[in-house]
N, C-alpha and C positions, 0 to 999 in steps of 0.2 A: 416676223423676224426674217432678214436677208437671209438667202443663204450667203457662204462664203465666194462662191462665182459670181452670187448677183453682185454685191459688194466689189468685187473685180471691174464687172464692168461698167459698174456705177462712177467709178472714181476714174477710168478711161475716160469714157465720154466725158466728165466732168473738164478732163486735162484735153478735150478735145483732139485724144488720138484715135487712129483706126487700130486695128487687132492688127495690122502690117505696120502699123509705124511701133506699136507697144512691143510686138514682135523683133524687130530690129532693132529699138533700145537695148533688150534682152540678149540678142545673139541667138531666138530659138527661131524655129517656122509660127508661120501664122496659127497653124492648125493646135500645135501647143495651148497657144492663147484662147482657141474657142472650145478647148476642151476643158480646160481651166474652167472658162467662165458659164458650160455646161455642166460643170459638175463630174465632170468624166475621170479626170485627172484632180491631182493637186501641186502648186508649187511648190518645190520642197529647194532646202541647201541654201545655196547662191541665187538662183531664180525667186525663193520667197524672199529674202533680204534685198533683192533689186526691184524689184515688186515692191517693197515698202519703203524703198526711198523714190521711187519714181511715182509713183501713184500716192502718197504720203499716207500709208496704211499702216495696220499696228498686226500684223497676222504672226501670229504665235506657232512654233512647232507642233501639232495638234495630233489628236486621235484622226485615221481618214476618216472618219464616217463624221468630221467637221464639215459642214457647207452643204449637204446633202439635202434636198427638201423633206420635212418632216413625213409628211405620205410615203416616201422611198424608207425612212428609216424603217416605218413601224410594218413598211408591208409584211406581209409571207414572204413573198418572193426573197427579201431580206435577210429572212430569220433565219428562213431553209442556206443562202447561201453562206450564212457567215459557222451557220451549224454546220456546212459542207467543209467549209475551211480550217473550222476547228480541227472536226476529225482526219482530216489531210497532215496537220500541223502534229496531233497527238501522232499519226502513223507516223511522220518524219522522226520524230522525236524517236519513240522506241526502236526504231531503223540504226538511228546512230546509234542509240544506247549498246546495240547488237554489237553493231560494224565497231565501235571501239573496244568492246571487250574483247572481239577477235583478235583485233589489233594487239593489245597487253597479253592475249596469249602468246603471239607469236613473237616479241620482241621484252618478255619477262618483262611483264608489268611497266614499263618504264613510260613514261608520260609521252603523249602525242604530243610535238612541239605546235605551238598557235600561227598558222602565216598573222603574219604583220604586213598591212601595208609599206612598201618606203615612202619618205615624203618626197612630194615631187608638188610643180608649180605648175596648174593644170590651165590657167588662164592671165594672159595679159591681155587689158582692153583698153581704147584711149579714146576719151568723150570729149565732145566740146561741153559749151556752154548753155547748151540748149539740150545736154544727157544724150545725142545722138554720138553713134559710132564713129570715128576718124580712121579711115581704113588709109593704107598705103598708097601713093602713087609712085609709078615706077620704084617701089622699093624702100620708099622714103617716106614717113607719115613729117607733120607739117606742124610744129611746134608752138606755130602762131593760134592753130585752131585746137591744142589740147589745153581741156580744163583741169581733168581727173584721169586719174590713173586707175586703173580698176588690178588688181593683182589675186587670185585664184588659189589656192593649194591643197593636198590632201596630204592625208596621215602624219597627223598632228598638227601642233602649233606652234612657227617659228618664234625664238625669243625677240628676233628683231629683223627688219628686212632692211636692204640698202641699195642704193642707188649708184652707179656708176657709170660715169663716160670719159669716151678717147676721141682725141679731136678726128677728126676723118680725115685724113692724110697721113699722118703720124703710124697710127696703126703700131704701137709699142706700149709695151705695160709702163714705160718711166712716165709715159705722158696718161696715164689712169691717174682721175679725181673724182673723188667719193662728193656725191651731189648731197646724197639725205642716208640717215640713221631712224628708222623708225621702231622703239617698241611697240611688242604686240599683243593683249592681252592675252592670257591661256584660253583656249577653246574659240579664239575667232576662227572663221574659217576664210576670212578675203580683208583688204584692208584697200580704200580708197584714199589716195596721195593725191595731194595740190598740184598740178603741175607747174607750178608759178617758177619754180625753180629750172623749168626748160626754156625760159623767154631770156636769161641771162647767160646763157654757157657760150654764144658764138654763135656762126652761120649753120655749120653743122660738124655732129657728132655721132660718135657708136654708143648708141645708150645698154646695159645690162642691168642688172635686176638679182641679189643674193639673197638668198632666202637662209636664215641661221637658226637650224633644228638643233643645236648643240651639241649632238654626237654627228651632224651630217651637213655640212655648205651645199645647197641647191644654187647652180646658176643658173640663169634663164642665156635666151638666145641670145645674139644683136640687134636691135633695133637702130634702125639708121633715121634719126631726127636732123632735122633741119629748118631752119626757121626764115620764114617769108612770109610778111605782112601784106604783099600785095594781091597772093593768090586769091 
């Protein structure tokens, strides 16, 4: 049985990439990638779900001790560490148990309030047609060469996200028009947009990005697109 790294790098080489081009589809280091595909690490979040559309794999949220060569699981060395971690884990545990009862002495029982993340939009990325990254020149990414939209977010999940641009010159909200509307299911965590809809707006524009958590409007930056077929 593969492990789950071998499997990684089975289906690279398959797609005929190196650990630096898999690496820069991604947005991580190379070294990310060979720790993956040793077993060191695993890809979790947005990296495993980009992972499985770039490499067309099926990897599931897992237990870590998924992909692990069976020798590794069953050692001692193993047994001993994960017995180490338990009881780290138990001490933590009875640690808070303490620290919050302190807490309800000193403030008459009243409940610790939970931080919450806010939501925020932790990544925009723009692909061609071949999944590589379309970085900016002087400022400006190239509208001709995006296929997908890559959009990122944490603490929670927007009901819907939207697209808007302002002609470049204008630079006024009269002239703001809403490109796309997209619902989002609950619990996604990124949603990949067509680009198809930046090959028709004009030469170029200020692209934005709203993210709708319902009690809270996320907007993203500007993104200055411009579209040139000859570059």
């Amino acid at each position: 049985m593969m492990t789950l790294g071998e499997e990684i790098k089975q289906a690279r080489e398959e797609k005929n990439l190196s650990q630096e081009d898999l690496a820069e589809q991604l947005g991580v280091s190379r070294q990310a990638v060979s720790k993956w595909e040793n077993g060191i690490a695993f890809p979790q979040g947005i990296n495993r779900d980009m992972l499985n559309k770039i490499l067309e794999l099926k990897m599931q949220e897992t237990e870590e001790t998924e992909g692990f060569p069976e020798s590794r699981k069953g050692s001692a060395a193993w047994r001993i560490g994960w017995a180490l971690a338990a009881v780290l884990l138990v001490a933590a545990l009875v640690c808070g148990v303490i620290f919050v009862g302190m807490i309800r002495k000193q403030t008459g029982n009243s409940e610790v309030p939970a931080a919450e993340g806010s939501p925020a939009l932790k990544t925009v990325r723009f692909y061609d047609k071949d999944q590589n990254i379309v970085d900016a020149e002087a400022l400006w990414y190239n509208a001709a060469r995006i296929e997908i939209i890559l959009l990122h977010w944490e603490g929670g999940t927007p009901t819907n996200v939207r697209i808007f641009r302002i002609p470049a010159g204008s630079e006024t909200m009269e002239q703001m028009e809403l490109l796309l509307t997209k619902s989002i299911p609950d619990g996604d965590e990124f949603v990949l947009l067509d680009a198809e809809i930046l090959k028709n707006i004009g030469m170029s524009n200020h692209l934005f990005f709203e993210l709708d958590f319902g009690t809270e409007i996320v907007t993203s930056e500007e993104y200055n697109i411009l579209y040139d077929e000859n570059e």
